[in-house]
C-alpha positions in Angstrom: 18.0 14.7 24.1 17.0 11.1 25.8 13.4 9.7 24.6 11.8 7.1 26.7 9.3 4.5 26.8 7.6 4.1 29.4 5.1 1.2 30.0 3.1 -0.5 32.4 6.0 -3.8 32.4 9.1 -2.3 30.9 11.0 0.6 30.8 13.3 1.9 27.4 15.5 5.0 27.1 17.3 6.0 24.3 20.0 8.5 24.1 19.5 10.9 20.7 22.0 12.6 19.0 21.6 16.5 17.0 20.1 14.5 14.3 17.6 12.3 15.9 19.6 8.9 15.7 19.7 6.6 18.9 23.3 7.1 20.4 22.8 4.2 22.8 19.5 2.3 23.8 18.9 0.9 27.4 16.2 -1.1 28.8 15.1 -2.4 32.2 12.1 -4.9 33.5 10.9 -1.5 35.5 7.4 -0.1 34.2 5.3 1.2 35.9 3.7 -1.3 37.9 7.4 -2.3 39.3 7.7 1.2 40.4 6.6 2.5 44.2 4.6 5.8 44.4 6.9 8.7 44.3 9.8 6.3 43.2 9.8 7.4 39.4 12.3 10.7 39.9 14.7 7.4 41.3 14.2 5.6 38.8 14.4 7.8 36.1 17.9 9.0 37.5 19.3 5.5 37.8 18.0 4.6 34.3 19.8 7.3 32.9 22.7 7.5 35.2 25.3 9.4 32.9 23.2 10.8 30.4 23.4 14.5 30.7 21.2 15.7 27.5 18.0 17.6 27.9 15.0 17.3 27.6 14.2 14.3 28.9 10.9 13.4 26.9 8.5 10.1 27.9 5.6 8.9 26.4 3.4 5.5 27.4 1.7 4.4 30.5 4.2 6.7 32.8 1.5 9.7 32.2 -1.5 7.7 33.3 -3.0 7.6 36.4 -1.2 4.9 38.0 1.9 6.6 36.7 4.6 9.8 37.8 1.9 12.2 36.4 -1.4 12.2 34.8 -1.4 13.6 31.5 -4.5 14.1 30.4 -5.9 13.0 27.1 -6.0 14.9 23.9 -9.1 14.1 21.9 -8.7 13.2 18.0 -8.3 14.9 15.5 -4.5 14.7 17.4 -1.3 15.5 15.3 2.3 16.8 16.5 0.7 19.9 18.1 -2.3 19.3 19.5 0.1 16.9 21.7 3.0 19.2 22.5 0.2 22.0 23.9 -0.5 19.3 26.8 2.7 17.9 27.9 3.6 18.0 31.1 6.8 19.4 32.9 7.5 17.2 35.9 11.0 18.5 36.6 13.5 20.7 35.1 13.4 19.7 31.4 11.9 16.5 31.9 8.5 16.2 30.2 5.8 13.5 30.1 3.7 13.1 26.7 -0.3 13.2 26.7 -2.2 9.8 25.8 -4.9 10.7 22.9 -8.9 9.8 22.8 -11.4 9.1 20.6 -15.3 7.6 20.5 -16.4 5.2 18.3 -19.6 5.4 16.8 -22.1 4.7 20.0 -20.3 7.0 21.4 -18.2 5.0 23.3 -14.2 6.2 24.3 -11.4 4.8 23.7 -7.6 5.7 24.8 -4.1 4.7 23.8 -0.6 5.7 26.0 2.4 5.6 23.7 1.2 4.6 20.6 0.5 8.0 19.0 4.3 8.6 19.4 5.0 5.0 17.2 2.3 6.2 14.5 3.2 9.7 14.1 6.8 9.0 14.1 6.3 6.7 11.4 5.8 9.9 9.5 3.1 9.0 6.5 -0.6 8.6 6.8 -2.4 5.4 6.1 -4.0 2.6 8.5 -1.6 1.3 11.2 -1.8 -1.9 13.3 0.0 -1.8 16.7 -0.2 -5.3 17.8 -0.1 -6.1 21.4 -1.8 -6.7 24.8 -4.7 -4.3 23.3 -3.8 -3.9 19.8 -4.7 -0.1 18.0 -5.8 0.5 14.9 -5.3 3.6 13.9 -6.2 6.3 11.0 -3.6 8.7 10.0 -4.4 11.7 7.5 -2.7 14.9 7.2 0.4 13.7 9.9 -2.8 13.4 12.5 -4.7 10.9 14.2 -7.8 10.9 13.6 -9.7 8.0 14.8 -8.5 4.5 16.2 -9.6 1.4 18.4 -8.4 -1.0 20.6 -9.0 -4.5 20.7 -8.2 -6.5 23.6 -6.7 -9.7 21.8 -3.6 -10.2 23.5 -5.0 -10.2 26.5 -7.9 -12.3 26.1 -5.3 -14.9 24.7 -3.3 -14.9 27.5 -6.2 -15.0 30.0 -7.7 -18.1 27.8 -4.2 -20.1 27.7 -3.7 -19.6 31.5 -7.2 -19.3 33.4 -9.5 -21.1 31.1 -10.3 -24.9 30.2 -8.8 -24.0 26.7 -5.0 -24.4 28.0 -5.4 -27.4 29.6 -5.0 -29.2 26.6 -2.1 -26.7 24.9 1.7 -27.3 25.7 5.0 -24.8 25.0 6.0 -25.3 21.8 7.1 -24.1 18.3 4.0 -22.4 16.9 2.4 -24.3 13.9 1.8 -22.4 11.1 -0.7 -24.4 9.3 -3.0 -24.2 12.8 -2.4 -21.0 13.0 -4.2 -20.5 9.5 -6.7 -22.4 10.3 -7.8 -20.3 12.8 -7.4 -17.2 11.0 -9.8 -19.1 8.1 -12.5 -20.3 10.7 -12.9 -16.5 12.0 -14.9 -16.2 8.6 -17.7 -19.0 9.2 -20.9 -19.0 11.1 -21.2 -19.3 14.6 -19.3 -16.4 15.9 -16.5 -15.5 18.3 -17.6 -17.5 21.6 -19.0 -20.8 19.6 -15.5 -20.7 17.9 -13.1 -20.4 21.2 -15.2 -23.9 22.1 -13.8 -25.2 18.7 -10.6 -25.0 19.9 -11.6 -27.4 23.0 -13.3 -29.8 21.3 -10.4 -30.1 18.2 -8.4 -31.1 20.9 -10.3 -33.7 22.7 -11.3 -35.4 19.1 -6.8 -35.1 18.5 -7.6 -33.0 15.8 -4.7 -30.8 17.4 -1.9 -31.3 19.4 -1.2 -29.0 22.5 1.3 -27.0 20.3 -1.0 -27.0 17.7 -4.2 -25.8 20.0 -2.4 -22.2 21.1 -1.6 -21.6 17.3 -5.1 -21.9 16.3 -6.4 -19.9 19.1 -4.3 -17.1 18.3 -5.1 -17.1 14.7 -8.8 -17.6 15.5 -8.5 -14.8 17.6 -6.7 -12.0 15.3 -8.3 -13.4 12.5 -11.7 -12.2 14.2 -9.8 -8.7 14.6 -8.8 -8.2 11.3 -12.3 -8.9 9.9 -13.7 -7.0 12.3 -12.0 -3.8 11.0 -12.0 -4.6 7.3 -8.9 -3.3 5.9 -7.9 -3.6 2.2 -4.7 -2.7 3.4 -2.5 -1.7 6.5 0.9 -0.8 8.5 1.7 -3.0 11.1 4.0 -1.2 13.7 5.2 -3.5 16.8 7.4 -6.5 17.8 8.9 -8.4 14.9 6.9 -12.0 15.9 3.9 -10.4 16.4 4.2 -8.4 13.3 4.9 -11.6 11.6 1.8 -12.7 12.9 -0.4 -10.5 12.0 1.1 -9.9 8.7 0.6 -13.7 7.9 -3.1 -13.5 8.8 -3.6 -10.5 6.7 -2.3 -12.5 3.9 -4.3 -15.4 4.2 -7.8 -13.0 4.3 -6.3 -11.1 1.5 -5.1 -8.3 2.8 -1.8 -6.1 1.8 0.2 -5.4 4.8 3.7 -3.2 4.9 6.0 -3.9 8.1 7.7 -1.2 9.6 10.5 -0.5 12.1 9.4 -0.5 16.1 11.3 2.3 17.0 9.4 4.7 15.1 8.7 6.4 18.4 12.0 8.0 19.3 11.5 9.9 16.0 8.5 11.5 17.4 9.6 12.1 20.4 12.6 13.9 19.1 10.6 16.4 17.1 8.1 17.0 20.3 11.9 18.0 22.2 12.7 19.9 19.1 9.4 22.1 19.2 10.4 22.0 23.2 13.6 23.7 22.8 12.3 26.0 20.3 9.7 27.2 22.8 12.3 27.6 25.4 14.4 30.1 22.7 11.7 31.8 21.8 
């Protein structure tokens, strides 16, 4: 079968043999947001030009709204089946995977595209951390999901680096790791979130930190306001190897255990959602 990943900024296919392993991987700078209305059966077919197998099973931002077709959420408590039951068909063996939802406390929702497929395909229960643009943290038990949140920390450190007064002091460079600690250990004091972010301004106007030095300690200010805000004793971390590393190092400094594992976790659920596919299809 072929497994995709489909995002809002870059598309991933991967061809899978009888057994689940990835034959061959492809990627392109087409996600979602690079793709026209009505261009995704193009796309698709040119991304995969070749690949014969079937089904043809994606997951991520390509069954939102914005994307080929919107698959609606499934609400939490999620697991393999709860999501199979609300895929959608959007050509001949070619199947788009459901997002999942949950509401926190206050009653308040919260959605993730793509991510259920990289937790469940990890295959053991236990808190996971998806870094990213808006991070997830997610609860596991029994092989389902059955809470998470988001936090938007990526984000709000790219839209601080670029479009606030806090990058015009920070330069490209090699990130500094004892910055970057710092940050993570001044998330713990007084003051909170929005008196710390001015910390970083004024550490750089009394030289206290060079430009380098500055985005290192933001970031680490930032996740280390993440992690305490969730309060793990312990967690997975599930995503790209440097921000992995990141978050793992913060985790360490607030005395937390943290396992890493492999990224492509995914294509192992997405295999076993074609699997239960083809088994419908037989039966």
């Amino acid at each position: 079968m072929i497994a995709i990943d489909w995002g809002t900024t870059s598309f991933r296919a991967y061809r899978l043999d009888a057994t689940g392993a990835i034959v061959e991987a492809r990627s392109a700078p087409k996600g979602i947001l690079a793709v026209s209305a009505g261009g995704f059966p193009s796309v698709l077919q040119q991304e995969v030009k070749g690949w014969a197998e079937r089904p043809i099973v994606m997951s991520g931002m390509v069954g939102s709204r914005q994307g080929w077709v919107e698959a609606p959420y499934v609400p939490c408590p999620a697991g393999f089946e709860e999501i199979a039951a609300a895929m959608r068909e959007v050509g001949e063996g070619i199947w788009v995977v459901p997002g999942v939802s949950c509401r926190d406390d206050a009653g308040v929702p919260d959605v993730m595209r793509g991510e259920e497929t990289q937790v469940l395909g990890a295959d053991r229960d236990g808190l996971f951390c998806l870094p990213g643009t808006h991070s997830k943290w997610v609860e596991v038990r029994g092989g389902r999901i059955m809470h998470f949140s988001s936090a938007m920390t990526g984000e709000v450190y790219a839209v601080l680096k670029s479009h606030s007064i806090l990058g015009r002091l920070m330069d490209e460079g090699k990130s500094d790791a004892r910055a970057f600690r710092q940050g993570v250990e001044r998330s713990g004091e007084a003051g909170g979130l929005l008196h710390h972010l001015f910390g970083v301004r004024t550490k750089g106007l009394m030289g206290e930190l060079d430009g380098a030095a500055s985005s290192s300690y933001l970031s680490g200010l930032l996740i280390g306001h993440e992690i305490r805000a969730v309060r793990p004793r312990s967690f997975m971390v599930l995503g790209e190897p440097r921000l992995a590393e990141f978050y793992s190092e913060a985790a360490a400094a607030l005395g937390c255990e943290t396992k890493r594992l492999e990224a492509t976790s995914g294509t192992r659920a997405l295999f076993r959602l074609g699997v239960m596919l083809r088994g419908k299809e037989e039966a």
